[in-house]
C-alpha atoms as one frame of an Amber mdcrd trajectory, in Angstrom:
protein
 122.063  54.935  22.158 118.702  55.285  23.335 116.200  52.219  22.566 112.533
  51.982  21.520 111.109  50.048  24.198 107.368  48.710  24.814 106.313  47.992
  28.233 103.232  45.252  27.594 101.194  45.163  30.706  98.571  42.659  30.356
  97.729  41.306  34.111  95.179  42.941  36.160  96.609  45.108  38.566  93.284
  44.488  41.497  94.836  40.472  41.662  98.575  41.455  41.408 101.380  44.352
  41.849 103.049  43.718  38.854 100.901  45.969  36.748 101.690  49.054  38.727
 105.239  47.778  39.114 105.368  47.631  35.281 104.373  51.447  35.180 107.513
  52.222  37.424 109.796  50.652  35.281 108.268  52.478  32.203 109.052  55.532
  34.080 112.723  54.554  34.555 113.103  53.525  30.786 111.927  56.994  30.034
 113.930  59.131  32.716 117.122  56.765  31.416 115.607  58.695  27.434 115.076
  55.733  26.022 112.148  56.092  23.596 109.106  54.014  25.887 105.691  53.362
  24.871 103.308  51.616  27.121 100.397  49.209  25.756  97.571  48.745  28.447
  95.647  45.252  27.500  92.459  43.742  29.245  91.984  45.008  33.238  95.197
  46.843  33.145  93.467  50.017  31.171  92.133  50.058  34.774  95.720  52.332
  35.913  95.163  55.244  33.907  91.275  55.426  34.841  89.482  56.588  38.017
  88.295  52.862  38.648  91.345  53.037  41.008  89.506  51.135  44.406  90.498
  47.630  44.160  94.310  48.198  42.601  96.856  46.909  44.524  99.474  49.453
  45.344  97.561  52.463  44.805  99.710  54.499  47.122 102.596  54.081  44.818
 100.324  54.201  41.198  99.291  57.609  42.771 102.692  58.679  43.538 103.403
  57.898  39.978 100.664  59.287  37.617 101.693  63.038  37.949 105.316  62.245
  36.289 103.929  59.670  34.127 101.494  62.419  32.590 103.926  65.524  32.380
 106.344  63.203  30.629 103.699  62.380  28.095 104.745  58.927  28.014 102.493
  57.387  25.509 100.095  54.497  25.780  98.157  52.631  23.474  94.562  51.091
  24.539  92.532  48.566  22.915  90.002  50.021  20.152  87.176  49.380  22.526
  88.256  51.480  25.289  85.909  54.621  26.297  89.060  57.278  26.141  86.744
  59.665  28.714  87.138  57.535  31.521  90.537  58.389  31.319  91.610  60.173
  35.086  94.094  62.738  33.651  95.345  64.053  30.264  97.646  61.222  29.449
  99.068  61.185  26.126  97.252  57.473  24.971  95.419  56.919  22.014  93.621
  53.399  20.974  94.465  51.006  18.567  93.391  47.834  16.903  94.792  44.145
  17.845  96.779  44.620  14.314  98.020  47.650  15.021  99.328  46.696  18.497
 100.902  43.876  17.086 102.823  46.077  14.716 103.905  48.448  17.173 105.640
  45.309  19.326 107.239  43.997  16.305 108.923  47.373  15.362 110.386  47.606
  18.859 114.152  46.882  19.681 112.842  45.385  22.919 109.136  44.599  24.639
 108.599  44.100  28.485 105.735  41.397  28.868 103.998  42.227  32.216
């Protein structure tokens, strides 16, 4: 029975791997049809935007991004985020701190990256 899952990534992904790590594993979660949304908090809208210089494990954030956007896994970004910066047509839309909040709590399970 396929899950709704949220994959919180939080860290910033130019001081650790984890961020793009976190990404992979969404990717997984989705492949495996569980129902996976990803919420992008603080530095870590930096993945889906062309700010990509100082991210650790580019290579593999790279290697990801195509699948990532052709599955149309969705992401939610803070209210304040400018949505143009945004380096390809993924399927993300912003929300407000409330609204993020509600999102985790309806999940059956969250990730915390």
């Amino acid at each position: 029975m396929a899950k709704h899952i949220a994959v919180v990534i939080q860290e910033d992904p130019r001081t650790t791997h984890r961020p793009v790590e976190a990404l992979r594993i969404a990717l997984g979660l989705v492949a495996g049809s569980h129902n996976t949304t990803v919420i992008l908090l603080g530095e870590a809208v930096r993945l889906l935007t062309n700010d990509t210089d100082d991210i650790i494990d580019i290579d593999i954030l790279e290697k990801y991004l195509p699948s990532i956007e052709q599955l149309e896994i969705p992401f939610i970004l803070p209210k304040t985020f400018d949505m143009t910066t945004l380096s390809a047509e993924f399927y993300a839309r912003c929300e407000s701190e409330d609204s993020v909040a509600a999102v985790i709590q309806a999940m059956d399970c969250t990730l915390v990256f």
